[in-house]
KETORKE-735377 format. One record per residue: x, y, z of N, C-alpha, C in turn; residue number from 1; residue in three letters. Coordinates in steps of 0.05 Angstrom, whole numbers, plus 5000, padded with zeros to 4 digits. Example, Ala and Ser with C-alpha at 12.3 -4.5 7.8 and 13.67 -1.06 7.14 Angstrom:
ATOM    n_x    n_y    n_z   ca_x   ca_y   ca_z    c_x    c_y    c_z   tinu   paba
ATOM   5264   4886   5156   5246   4910   5156   5264   4934   5156      1    ALA
ATOM   5257   4955   5142   5273   4979   5143   5258   5001   5157      2    SER
% end
This chain:
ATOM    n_x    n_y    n_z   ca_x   ca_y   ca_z    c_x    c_y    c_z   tinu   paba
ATOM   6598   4957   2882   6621   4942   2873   6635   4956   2850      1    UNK
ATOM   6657   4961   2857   6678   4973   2835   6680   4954   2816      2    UNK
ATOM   6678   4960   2781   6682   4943   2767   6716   4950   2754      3    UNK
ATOM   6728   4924   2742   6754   4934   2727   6750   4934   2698      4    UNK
ATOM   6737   4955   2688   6734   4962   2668   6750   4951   2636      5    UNK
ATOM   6773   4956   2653   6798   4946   2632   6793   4916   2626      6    UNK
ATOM   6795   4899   2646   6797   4873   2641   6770   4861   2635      7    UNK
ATOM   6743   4865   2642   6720   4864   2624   6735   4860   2593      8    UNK
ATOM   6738   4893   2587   6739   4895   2558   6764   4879   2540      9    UNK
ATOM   6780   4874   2558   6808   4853   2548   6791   4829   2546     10    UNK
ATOM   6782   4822   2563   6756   4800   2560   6742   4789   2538     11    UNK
ATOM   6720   4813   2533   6701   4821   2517   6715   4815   2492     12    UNK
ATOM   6738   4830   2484   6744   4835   2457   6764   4802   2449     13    UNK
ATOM   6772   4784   2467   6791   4767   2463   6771   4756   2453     14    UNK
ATOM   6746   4752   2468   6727   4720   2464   6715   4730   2430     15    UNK
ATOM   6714   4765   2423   6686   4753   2401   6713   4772   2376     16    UNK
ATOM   6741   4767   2382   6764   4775   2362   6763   4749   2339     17    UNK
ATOM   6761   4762   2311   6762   4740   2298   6788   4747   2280     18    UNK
ATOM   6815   4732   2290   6838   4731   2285   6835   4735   2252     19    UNK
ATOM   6826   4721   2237   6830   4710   2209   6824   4744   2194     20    UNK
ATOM   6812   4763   2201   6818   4788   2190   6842   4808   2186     21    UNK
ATOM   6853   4796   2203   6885   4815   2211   6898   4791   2183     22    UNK
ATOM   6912   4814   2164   6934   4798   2150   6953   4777   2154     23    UNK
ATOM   6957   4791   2181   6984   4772   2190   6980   4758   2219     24    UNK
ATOM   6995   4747   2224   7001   4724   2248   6988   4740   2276     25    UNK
ATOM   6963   4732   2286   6952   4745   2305   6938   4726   2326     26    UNK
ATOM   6941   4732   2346   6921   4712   2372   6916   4728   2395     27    UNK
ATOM   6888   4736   2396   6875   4758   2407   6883   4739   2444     28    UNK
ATOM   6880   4721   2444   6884   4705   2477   6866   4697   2484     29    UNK
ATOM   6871   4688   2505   6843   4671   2528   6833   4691   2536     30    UNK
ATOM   6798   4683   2532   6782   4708   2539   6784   4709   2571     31    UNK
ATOM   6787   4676   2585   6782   4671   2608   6801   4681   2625     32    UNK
ATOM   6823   4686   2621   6842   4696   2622   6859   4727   2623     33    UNK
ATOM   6850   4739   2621   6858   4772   2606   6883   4781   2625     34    UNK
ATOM   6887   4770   2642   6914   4785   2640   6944   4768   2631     35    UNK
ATOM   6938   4745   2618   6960   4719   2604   6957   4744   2577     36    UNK
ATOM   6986   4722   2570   6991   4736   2536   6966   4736   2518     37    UNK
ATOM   6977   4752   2506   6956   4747   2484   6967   4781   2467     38    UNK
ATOM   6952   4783   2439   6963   4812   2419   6928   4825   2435     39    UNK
ATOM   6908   4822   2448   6894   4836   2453   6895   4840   2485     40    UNK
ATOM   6907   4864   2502   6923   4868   2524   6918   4888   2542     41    UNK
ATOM   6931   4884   2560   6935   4923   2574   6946   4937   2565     42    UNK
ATOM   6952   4952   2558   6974   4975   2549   6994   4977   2560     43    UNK
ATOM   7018   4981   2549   7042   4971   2580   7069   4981   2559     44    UNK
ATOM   7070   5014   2565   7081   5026   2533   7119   5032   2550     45    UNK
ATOM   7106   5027   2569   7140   5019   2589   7157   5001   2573     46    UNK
ATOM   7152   4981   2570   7172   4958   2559   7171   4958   2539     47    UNK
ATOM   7183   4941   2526   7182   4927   2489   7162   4922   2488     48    UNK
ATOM   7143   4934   2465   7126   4928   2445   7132   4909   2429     49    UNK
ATOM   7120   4889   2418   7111   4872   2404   7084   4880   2390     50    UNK
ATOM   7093   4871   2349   7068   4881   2337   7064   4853   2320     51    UNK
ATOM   7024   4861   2314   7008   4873   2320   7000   4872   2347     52    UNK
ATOM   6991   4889   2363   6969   4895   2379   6949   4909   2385     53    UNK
ATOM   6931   4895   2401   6908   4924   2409   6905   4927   2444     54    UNK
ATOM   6916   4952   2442   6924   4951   2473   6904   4974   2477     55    UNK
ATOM   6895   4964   2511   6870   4983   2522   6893   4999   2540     56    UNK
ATOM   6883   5029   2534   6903   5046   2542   6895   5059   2568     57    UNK
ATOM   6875   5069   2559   6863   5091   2583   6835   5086   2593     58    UNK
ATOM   6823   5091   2614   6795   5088   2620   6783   5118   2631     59    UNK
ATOM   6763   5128   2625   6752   5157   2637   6723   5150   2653     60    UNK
ATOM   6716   5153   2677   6687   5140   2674   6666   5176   2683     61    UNK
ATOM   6641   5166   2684   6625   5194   2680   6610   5187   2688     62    UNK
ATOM   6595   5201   2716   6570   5188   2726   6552   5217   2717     63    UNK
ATOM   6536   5204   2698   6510   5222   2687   6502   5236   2701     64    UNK
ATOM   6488   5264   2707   6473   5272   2725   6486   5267   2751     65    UNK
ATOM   6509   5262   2765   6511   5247   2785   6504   5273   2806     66    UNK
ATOM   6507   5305   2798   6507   5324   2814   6535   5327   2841     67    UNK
ATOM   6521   5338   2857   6545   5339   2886   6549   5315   2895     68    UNK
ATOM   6523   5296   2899   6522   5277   2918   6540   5254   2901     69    UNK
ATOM   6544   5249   2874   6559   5230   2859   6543   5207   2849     70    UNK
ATOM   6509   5211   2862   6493   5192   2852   6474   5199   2828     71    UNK
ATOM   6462   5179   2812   6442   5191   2796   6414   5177   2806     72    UNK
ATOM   6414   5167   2814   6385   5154   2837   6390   5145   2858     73    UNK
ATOM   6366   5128   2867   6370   5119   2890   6346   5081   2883     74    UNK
ATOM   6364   5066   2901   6362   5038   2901   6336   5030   2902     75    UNK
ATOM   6319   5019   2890   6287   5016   2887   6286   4997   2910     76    UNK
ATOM   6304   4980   2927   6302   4970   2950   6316   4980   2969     77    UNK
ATOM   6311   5008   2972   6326   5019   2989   6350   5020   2998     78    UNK
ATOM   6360   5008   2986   6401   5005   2993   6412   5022   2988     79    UNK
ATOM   6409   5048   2985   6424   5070   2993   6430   5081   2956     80    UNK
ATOM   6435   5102   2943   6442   5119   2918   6456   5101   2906     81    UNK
ATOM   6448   5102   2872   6462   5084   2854   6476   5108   2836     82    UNK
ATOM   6494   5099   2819   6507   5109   2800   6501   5096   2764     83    UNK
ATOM   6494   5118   2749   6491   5102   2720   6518   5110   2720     84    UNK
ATOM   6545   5097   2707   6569   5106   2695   6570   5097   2672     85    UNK
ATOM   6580   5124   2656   6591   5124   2629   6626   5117   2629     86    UNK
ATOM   6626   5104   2616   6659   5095   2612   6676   5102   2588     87    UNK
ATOM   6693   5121   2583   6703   5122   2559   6728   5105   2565     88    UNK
ATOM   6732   5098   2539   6767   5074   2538   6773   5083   2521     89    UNK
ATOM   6802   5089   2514   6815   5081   2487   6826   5062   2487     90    UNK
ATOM   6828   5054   2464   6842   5031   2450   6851   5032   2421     91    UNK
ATOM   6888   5027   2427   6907   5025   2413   6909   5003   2400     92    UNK
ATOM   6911   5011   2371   6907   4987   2352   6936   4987   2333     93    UNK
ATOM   6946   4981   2353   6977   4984   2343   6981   4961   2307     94    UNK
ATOM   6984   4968   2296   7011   4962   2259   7038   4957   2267     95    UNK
ATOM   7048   4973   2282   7073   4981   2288   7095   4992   2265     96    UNK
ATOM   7117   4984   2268   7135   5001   2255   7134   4972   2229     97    UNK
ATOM   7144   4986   2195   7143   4975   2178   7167   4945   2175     98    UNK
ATOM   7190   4959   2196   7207   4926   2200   7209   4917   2231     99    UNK
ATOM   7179   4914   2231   7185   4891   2263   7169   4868   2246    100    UNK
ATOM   7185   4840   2264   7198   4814   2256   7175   4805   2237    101    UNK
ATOM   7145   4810   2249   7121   4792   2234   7120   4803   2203    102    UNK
ATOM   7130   4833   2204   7129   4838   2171   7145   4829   2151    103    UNK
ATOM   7167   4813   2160   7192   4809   2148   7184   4777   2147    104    UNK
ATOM   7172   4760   2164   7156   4734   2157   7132   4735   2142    105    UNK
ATOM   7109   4750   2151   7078   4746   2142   7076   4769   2118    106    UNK
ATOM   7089   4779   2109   7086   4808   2098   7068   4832   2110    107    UNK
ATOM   7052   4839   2089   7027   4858   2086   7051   4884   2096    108    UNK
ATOM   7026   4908   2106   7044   4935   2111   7033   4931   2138    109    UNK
ATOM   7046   4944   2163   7035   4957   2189   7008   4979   2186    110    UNK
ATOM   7010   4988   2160   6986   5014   2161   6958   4991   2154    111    UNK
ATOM   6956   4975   2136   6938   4961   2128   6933   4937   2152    112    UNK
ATOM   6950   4931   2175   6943   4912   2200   6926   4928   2212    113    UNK
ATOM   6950   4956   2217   6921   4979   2241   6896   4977   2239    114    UNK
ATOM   6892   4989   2208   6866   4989   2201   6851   4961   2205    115    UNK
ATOM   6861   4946   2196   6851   4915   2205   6843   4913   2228    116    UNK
ATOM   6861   4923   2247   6845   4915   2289   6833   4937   2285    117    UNK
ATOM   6837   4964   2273   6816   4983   2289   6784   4978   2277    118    UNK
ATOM   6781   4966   2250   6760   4962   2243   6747   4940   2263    119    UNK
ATOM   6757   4915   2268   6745   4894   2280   6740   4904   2309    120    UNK
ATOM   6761   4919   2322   6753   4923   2349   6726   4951   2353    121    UNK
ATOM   6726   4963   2332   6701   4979   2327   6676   4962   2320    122    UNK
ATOM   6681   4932   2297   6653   4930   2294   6642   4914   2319    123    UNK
ATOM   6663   4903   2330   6655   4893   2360   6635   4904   2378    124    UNK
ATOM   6647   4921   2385   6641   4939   2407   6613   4961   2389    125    UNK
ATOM   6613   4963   2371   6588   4972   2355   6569   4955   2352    126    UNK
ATOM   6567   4933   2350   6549   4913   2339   6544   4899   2372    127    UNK
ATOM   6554   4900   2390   6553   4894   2411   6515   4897   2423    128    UNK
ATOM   6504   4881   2423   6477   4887   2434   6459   4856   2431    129    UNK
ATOM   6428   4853   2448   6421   4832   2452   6412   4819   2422    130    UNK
ATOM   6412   4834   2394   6401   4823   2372   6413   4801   2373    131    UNK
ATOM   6410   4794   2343   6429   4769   2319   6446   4787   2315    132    UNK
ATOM   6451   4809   2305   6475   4821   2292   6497   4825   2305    133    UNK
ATOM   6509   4823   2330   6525   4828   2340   6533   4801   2364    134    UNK
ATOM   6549   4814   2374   6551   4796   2411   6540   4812   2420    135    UNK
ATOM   6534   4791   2441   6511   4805   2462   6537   4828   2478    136    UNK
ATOM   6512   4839   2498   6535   4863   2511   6540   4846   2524    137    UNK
ATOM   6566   4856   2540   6587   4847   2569   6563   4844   2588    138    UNK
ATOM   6573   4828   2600   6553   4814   2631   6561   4837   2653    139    UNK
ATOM   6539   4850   2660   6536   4874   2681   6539   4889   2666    140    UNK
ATOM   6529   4898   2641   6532   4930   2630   6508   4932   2615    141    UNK
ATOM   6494   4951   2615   6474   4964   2593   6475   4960   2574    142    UNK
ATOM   6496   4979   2564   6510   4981   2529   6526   4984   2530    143    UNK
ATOM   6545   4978   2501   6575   4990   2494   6568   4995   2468    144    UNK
ATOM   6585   5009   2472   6582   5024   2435   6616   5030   2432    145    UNK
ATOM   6625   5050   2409   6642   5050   2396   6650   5068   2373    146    UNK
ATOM   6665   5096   2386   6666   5114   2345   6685   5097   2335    147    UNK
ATOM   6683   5108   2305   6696   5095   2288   6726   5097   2283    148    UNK
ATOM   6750   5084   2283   6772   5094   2287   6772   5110   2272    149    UNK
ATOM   6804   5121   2294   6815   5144   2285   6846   5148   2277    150    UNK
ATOM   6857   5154   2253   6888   5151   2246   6902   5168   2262    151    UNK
ATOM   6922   5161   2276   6938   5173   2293   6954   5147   2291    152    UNK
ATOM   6979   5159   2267   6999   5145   2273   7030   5162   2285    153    UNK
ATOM   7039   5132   2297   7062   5156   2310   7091   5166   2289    154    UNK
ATOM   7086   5184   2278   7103   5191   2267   7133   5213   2274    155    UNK
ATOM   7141   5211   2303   7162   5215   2318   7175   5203   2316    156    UNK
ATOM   7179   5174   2313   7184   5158   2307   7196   5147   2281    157    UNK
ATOM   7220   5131   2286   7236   5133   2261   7245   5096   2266    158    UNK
ATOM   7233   5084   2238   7203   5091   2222   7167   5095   2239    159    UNK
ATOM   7161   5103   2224   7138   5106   2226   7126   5087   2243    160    UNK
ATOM   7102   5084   2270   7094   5064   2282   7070   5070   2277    161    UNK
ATOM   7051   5057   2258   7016   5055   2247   7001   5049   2268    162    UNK
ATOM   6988   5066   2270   6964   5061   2294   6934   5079   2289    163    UNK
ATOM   6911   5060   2299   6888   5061   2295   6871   5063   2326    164    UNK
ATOM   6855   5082   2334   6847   5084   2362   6824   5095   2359    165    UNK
ATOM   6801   5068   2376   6779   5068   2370   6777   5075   2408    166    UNK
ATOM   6749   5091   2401   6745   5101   2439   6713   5080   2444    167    UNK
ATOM   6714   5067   2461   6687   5054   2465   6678   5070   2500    168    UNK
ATOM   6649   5069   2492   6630   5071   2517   6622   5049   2525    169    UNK
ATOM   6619   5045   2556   6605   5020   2572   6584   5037   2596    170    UNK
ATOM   6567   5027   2593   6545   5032   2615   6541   5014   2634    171    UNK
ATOM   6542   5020   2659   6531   5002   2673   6527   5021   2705    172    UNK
ATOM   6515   5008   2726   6503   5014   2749   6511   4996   2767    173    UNK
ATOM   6519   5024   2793   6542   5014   2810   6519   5021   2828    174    UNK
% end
């Protein structure tokens, strides 16, 4: 079974987003939900942006060891070669530009929002595991983990658009 990677993690990150860290006016969305509005999204860099967001941009997946055949084992009940896959994502932790509308209502700067989603959507996806300290992982996956963002703001851009992009791993067996 093919999983959709993306919408898991639009998922994942809506239900355990805790709004009240972002400076300004934020609503991560219905976890139940992931493809309804919400500032935690698909990436969708075609149309008008609206800030803040954290948009899942890209997915890479990696089957370990998979060799020629594309498998890394085989089914302990005989149902034919399994796959461990590694999943890289990025995720855009958009500030945006210093005069879109919420800065001119809620204040703060776009560089100090970025950092705001890229920290929370890192300690997420880092703390993610069956302890107390975290949320548990995503339902059907091993682990997820998470480096620590990274500043890449877009500065082609006139003004400046602040952005923070954290890359998470997901494991799981297809």
């Amino acid at each position: 079974m093919t999983r959709d990677i993306k919408k898991d993690l639009v998922a994942f990150l809506r239900e355990h987003f805790d709004d009240s860290v972002v400076p300004v006016t934020f609503d991560a969305g219905d976890p139940t939900q992931p493809a309804t509005d919400g500032d935690v999204r698909f990436a969708d860099y075609d149309g008008a942006n609206d800030y803040p967001q954290v948009a899942i941009a890209s997915e890479d997946p990696t089957v370990a060891g998979g060799g020629e055949t594309g498998y890394s084992g085989m089914d302990p009940g005989g149902n034919g070669g399994i796959q461990d896959t590694i999943t890289s994502v990025q995720i855009d932790c958009w500030g945006g530009p210093d005069d879109a509308d919420i800065y001119q209502s809620d204040g703060s700067h776009p560089d100090v929002v970025a950092n705001a989603l890229g920290r929370e959507v890192h300690d997420i996806l880092f703390e993610a595991d069956e302890s107390d300290d975290g949320p548990p992982t995503p339902d059907g996956y091993d682990w997820v983990n998470a480096q620590p963002p990274t500043e890449s703001n877009d500065t082609e851009r006139s003004p400046t658009h602040y952005r923070r992009f954290v890359v998470a791993r997901l494991k799981h067996t297809e």
